[in-house]
C-alpha positions in Angstrom: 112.5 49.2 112.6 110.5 46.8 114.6 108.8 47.9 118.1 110.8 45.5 120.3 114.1 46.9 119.2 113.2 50.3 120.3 112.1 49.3 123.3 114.4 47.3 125.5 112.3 45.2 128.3 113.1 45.5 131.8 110.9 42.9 133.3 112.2 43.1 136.5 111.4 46.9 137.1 108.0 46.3 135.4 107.0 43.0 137.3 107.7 45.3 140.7 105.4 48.3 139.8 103.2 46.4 138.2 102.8 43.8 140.9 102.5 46.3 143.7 100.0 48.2 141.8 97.9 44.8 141.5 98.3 44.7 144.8 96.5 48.1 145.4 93.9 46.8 143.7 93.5 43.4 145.5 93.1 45.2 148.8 90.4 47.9 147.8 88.6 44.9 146.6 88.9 43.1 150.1 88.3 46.3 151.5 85.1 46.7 149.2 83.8 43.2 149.8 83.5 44.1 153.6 81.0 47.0 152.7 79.2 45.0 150.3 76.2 43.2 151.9 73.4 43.5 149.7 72.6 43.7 145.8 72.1 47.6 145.8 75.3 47.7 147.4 76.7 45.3 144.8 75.8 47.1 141.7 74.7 50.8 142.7 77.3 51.5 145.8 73.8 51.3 147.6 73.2 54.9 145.3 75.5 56.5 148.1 78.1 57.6 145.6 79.6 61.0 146.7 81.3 63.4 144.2 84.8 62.7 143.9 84.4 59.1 143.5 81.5 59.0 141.1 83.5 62.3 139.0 86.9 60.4 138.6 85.0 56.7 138.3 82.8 58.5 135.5 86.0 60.1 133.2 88.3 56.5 134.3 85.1 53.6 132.9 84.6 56.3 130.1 89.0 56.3 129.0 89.9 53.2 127.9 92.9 51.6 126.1 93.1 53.0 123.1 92.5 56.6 125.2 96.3 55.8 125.4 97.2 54.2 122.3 95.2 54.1 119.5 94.2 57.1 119.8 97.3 59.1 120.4 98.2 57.0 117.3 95.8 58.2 115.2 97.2 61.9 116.1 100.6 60.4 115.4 99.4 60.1 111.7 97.3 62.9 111.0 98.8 65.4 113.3 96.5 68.2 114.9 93.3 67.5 112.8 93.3 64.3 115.0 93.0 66.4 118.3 89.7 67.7 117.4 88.6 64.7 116.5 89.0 63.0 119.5 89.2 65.2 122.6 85.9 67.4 122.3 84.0 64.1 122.4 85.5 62.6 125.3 85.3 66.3 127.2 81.5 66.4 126.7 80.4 62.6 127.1 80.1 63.3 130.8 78.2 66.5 130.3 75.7 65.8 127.9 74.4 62.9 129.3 74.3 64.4 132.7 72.3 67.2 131.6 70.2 65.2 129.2 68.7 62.3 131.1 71.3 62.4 134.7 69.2 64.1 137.2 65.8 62.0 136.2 67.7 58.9 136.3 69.1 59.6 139.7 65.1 60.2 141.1 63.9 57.4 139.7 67.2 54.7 140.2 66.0 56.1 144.0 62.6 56.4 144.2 61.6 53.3 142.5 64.9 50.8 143.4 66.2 50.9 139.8 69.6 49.0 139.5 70.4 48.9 136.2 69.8 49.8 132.5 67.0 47.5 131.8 65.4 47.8 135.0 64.2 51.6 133.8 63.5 50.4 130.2 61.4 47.7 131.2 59.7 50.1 134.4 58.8 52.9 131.6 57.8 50.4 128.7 56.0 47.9 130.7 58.1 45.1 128.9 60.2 41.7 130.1 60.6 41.7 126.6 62.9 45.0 126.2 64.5 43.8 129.8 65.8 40.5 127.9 66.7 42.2 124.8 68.7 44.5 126.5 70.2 42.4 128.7 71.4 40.0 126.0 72.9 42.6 123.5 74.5 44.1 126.1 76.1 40.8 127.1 77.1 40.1 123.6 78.7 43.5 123.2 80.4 44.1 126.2 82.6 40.8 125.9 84.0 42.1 122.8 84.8 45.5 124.8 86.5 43.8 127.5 88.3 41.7 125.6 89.7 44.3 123.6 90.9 46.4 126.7 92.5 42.9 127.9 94.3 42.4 124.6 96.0 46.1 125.1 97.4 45.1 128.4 98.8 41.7 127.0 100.4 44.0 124.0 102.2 46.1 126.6 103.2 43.2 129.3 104.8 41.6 126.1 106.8 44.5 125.1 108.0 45.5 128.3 108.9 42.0 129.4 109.4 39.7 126.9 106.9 37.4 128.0 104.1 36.1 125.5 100.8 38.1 125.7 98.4 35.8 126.9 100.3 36.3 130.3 99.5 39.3 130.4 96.3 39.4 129.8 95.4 36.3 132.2 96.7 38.6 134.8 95.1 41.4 134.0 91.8 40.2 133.8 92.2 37.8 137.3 93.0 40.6 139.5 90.0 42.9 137.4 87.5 39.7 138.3 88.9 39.8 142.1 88.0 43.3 142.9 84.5 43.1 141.0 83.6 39.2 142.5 84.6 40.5 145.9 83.5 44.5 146.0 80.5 44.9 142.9 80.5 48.2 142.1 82.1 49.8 145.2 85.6 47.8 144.4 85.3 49.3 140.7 84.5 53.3 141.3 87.0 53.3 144.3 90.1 51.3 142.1 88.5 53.5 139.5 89.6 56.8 141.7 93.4 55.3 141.9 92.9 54.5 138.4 91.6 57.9 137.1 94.8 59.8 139.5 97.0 57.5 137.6 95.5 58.1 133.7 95.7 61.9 134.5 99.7 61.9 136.2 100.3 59.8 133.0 98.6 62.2 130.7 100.4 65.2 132.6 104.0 63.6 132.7 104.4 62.0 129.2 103.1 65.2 127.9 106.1 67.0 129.0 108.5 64.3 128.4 107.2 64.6 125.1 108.1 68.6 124.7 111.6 67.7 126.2 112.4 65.1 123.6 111.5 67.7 120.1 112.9 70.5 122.0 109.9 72.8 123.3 106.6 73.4 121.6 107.8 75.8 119.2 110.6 74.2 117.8 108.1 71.1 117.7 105.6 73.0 115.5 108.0 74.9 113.1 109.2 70.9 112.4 106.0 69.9 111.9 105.1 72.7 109.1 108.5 71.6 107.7 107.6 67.9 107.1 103.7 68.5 105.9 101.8 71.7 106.3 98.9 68.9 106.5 99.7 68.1 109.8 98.1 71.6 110.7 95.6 71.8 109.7 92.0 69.8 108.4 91.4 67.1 106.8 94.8 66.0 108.3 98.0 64.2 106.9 96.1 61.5 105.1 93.3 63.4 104.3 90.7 61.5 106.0 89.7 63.7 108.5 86.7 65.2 106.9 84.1 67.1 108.5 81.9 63.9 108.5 84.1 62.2 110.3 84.7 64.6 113.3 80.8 64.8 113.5 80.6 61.5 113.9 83.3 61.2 116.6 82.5 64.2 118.5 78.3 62.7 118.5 79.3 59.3 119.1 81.6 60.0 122.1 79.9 62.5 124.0 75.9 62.4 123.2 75.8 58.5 122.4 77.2 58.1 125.9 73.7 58.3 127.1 72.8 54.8 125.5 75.7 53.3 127.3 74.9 51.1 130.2 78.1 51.4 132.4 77.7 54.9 132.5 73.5 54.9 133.0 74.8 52.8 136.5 76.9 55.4 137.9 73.7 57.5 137.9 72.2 55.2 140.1 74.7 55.1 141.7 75.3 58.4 142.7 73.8 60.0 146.1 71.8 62.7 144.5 71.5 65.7 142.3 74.0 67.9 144.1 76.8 64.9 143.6 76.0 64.3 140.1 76.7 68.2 140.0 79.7 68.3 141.4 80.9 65.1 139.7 80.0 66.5 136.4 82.6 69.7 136.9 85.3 67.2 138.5 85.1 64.4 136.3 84.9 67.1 133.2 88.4 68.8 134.4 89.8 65.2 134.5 88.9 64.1 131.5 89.5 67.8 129.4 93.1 68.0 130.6 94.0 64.2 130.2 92.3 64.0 126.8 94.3 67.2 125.5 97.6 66.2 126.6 97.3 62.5 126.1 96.2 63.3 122.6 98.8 65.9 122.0 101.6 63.6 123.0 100.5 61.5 119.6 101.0 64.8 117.8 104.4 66.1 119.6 105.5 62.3 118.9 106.1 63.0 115.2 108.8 65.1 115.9 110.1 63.2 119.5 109.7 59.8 118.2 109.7 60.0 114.1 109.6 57.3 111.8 106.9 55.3 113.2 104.3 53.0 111.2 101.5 51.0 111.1 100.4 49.5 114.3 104.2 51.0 115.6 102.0 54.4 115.9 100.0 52.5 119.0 103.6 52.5 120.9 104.0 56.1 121.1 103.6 57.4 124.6 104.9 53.7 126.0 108.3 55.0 123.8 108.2 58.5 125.0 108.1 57.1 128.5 110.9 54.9 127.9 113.1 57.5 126.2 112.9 60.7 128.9 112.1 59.0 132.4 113.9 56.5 134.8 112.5 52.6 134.4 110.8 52.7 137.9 108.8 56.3 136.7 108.2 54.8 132.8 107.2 51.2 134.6 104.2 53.1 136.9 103.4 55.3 134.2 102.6 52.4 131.5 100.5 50.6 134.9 98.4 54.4 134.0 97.8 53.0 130.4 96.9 49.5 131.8 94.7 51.2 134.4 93.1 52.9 131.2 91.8 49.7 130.5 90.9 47.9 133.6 88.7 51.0 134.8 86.9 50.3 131.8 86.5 46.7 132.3 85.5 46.9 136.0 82.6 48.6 135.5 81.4 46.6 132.2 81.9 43.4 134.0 79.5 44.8 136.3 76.4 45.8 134.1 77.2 42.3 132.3 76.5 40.9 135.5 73.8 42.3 136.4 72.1 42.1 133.0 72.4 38.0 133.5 71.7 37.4 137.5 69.4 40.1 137.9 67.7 41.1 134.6 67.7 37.5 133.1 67.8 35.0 136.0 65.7 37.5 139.2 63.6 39.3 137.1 62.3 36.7 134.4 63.3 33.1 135.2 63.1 33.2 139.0 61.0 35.7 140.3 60.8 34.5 143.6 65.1 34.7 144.3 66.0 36.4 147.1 68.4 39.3 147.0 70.7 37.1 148.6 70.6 34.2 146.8 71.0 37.2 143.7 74.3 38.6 145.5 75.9 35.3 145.8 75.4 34.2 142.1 76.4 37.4 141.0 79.8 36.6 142.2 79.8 33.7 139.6 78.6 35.0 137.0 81.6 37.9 137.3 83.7 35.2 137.3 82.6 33.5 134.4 82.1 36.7 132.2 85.6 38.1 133.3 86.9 34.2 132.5 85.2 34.7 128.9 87.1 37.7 128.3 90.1 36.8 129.1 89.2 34.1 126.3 88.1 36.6 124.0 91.4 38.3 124.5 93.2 35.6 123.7 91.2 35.3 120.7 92.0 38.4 119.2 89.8 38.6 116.3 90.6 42.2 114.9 92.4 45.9 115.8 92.1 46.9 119.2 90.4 50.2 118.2 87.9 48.2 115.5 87.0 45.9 118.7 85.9 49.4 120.6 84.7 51.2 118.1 82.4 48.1 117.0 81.1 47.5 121.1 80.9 51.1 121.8 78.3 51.5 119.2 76.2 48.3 119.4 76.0 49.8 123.4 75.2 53.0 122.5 72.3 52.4 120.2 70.2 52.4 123.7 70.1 56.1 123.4 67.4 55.3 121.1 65.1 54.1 123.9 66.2 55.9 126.6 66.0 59.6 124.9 62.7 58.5 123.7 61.7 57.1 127.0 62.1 60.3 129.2 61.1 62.8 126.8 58.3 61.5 124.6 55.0 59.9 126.7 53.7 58.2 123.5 57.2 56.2 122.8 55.3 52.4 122.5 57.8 49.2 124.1 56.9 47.5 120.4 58.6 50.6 118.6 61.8 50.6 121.1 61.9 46.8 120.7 61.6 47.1 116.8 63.7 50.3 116.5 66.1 48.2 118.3 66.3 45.3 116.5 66.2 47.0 112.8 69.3 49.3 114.7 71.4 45.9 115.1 70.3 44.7 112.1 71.9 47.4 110.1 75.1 48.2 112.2 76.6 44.9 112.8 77.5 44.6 108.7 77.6 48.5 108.3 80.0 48.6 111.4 82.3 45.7 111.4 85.9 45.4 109.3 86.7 43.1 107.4 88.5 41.1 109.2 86.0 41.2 111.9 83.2 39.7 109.5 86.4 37.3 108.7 86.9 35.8 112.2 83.4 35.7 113.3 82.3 33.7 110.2 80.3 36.2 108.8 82.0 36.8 105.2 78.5 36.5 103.5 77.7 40.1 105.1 80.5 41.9 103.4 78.6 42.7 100.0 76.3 44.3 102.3 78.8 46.0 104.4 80.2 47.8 101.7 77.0 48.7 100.1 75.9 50.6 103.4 78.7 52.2 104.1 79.0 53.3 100.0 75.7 55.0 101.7 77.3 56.8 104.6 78.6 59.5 103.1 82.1 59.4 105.4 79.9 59.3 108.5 80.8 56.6 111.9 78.3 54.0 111.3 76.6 54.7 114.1 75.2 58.4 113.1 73.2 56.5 110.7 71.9 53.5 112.1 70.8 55.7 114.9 68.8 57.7 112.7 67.3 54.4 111.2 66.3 52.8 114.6 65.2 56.2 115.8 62.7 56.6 112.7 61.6 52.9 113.3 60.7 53.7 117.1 58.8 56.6 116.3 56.9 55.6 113.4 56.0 51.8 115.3 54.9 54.1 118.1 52.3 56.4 116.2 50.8 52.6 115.6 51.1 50.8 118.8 49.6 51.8 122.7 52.2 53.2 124.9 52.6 52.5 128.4 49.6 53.1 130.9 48.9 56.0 132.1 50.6 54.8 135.9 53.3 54.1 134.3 53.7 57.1 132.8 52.7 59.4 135.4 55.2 57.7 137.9 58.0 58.5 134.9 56.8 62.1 133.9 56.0 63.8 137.0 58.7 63.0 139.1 
């Protein structure tokens, strides 16, 4: 049975909570272009970021679409296995990072004016050359990320009103490039706190709704054991949940976190080590109890919702929600899923800014722009990267969760550099560069799907996709390319001078 027969569109209902939510998120954005006067303000919050709103803005940039359908799908399939998977990694990826390289990043974002990402990499390696590297991978991975968050909100404006999805995600990504154009990075943590409030009541309600519908936990359990005793227990329904695999997942999501640029800004952000703190416990609580029950839900489904296949599975809380709550409740609950994705947006439409008008243009073509002049083109350039995902999403060259899965790693291969760069003096900019470069290298064919390499025009790579990951041994692609560009660092480093001994005394003895 098809999707769109099970669910029966009530666009009038939807277009009112919907369009009053868009609302909400027009006027923080007016409200947050009256506070924003400067480019700290524009990208760091002027690093005045207090603990509730950099704690909820944290968890909401870190949940993104598939946080509320693919994955929830996943546990659909594989039943309980897929909970362990998923949800220990997105508890810790605020945690790790914080206590890994958090509390230096916040004295130096401070002491030394740092903005964003590659303004620390190219401070400690003494290299325009790592600050344009970074700034254009970054670029060309964070479009696809965007554009996959946009396709999920097109997906769900179609199915709940009829209406093709381009429409939806036009709409989805104008009022996201309104807020960030007019407010920087105060209009995205502060929709990110109405965002985050939403995510969690959505988590918390749908949960529930979820229990009703198979008749309580127990009776939802004994059903389970009934259909498959796989759906207890490892490696899951399928079988492919295999210990390499929830390494990989539970690494990638939480420790990789600290390679990912969106989430190196709210440092910077942040007003000191006592907020990140604080923000750490809050955003931690948030994302633990969101996580489990949103999760769950894909789990409970089996029972509450059965029959379900294929990309169907990515429909399951929007069909709980449908089935045990009024059309006004279900309509602001699914605005929660699209918020999932436009907190995540927001805040990469930001670094991608900033990685073209200050670390491209200010920093290397035109050293002599004012701040000013940086704030104002800044606007346009979050217009025209928000305008190219909105293309991308139209696009639609593979699986929502390939699309993330894919960006989240070419992002997150920064670790590499950054770990490096706080805890090892002799890390050279050549090895970080080269360790880099070697880590794209190898993940772009090791990481992409098939149809991916399809769509992109890259069929030639496929003989060497599957030979690498013949090589992986069941682990995310990522676990070993990181290893790979973290061997190339280090060994290019033993060879090549590190940074001055300035440098590194203004990074080490902060």
């Amino acid at each position: 049975m098809a999707v769109s027969s099970m669910i029966v569109p009530a666009p009038g209902t939807f277009f009112l909570v919907l369009g009053g939510y868009f609302v909400i998120m027009a006027l923080i954005g007016y409200y947050s272009a009256k506070k924003t006067d400067s480019l700290r303000e524009f990208f760091v919050m002027g690093g005045k970021a207090g603990a509730i709103v950099s704690g909820i803005a944290y968890f909401s940039t870190q949940y993104s679409m598939s946080t509320f359908m693919g994955v929830p799908a996943a546990c659909y399939q594989q039943g309980y296995p897929g909970l362990t998977v998923s949800v220990p990694g997105l508890v810790f990826s605020m945690i790790i990072p914080a206590l890994v390289v958090g509390r230096k990043l916040i004295r130096l974002g401070h002491k030394y004016d740092l903005l964003t990402m590659a303004d620390y990499l190219s401070d400690r390696y003494e290299s325009d050359a790592l600050r344009s590297l970074q700034a254009v991978l970054m670029v060309f991975f964070v479009v696809p990320m965007m554009g996959a968050q946009i396709i999920g909100a097109g997906i769900i404006f179609n199915t709940f009103t009829g209406y093709p999805e381009w429409i939806g995600v036009v709409a989805t990504g104008f009022i996201v490039i309104v807020y960030c154009m007019s407010g920087g990075i105060r209009g995205a943590m502060l929709t990110d706190v109405l965002q985050g409030l939403l995510m969690v009541a959505t988590a918390v309600v749908t949960f529930f709704a979820a229990l009703e519908l198979g008749g309580g936990l127990e009776a939802i359990n004994a059903k389970l054991f009934e259909l498959n005793p796989a759906y207890m227990a490892h490696p899951g329904a399928t079988g492919s949940y295999h210990w390499p695999r929830l390494v990989s997942m539970v690494v990638m999501w939480s420790f990789f976190s600290i390679g990912s640029p969106q989430l190196v800004t709210k440092f910077f952000a942040m007003k000191n080590y006592k907020v990140m703190f604080k923000a750490v416990i809050l955003g931690t609580l948030g994302m633990w109890v969101s996580a489990t029950l949103i999760e769950w839900v894909g789990v409970l489904g089996i029972v509450s919702v059965p029959g379900l296949e294929g990309a169907q599975r990515d429909f399951i809380v929007p069909l709980i929600l449908q089935k045990a709550v009024s059309p006004v409740f279900a309509s602001l609950m699914i605005a929660g899923i699209m918020a999932a994705g436009m907190s995540t947006i927001d805040s990469l439409l930001i670094v991608s800014t900033g990685g073209i008008s200050r670390d491209i243009y200010q920093k290397l073509l035109n050293k002599n722009a004012t701040d000013n002049e940086i704030l104002k083109l800044s606007r346009y350039v979050t217009v025209i990267l928000g305008v190219i995902a909105i293309l991308f999403g139209i696009w639609r060259p593979g699986a929502i969760f390939d699309i993330i899965i894919f960006s989240f790693g070419g992002l997150t291969i920064w670790a590499t550099p950054m770990l490096l760069g706080i805890y090892w003096k002799r890390t050279s900019s050549i090895g970080a560069i080269t360790g880099i470069i070697v880590g794209v290298l190898v993940y772009i064919p090791f990481s992409a799907s098939a149809a991916m390499l399809d769509k992109l025009g890259l069929n030639s790579l496929q003989p060497l996709s599957d030979a690498l990951k013949s090589y992986g041994m069941g682990f995310d692609a990522l676990i070993p390319t990181w290893l790979v560009a973290m061997g190339v660092t280090i060994l290019v480093s033993l060879v090549t001078k590190p940074a001055s001994e300035a440098t590194l005394k203004r990074h080490f003895q902060i």
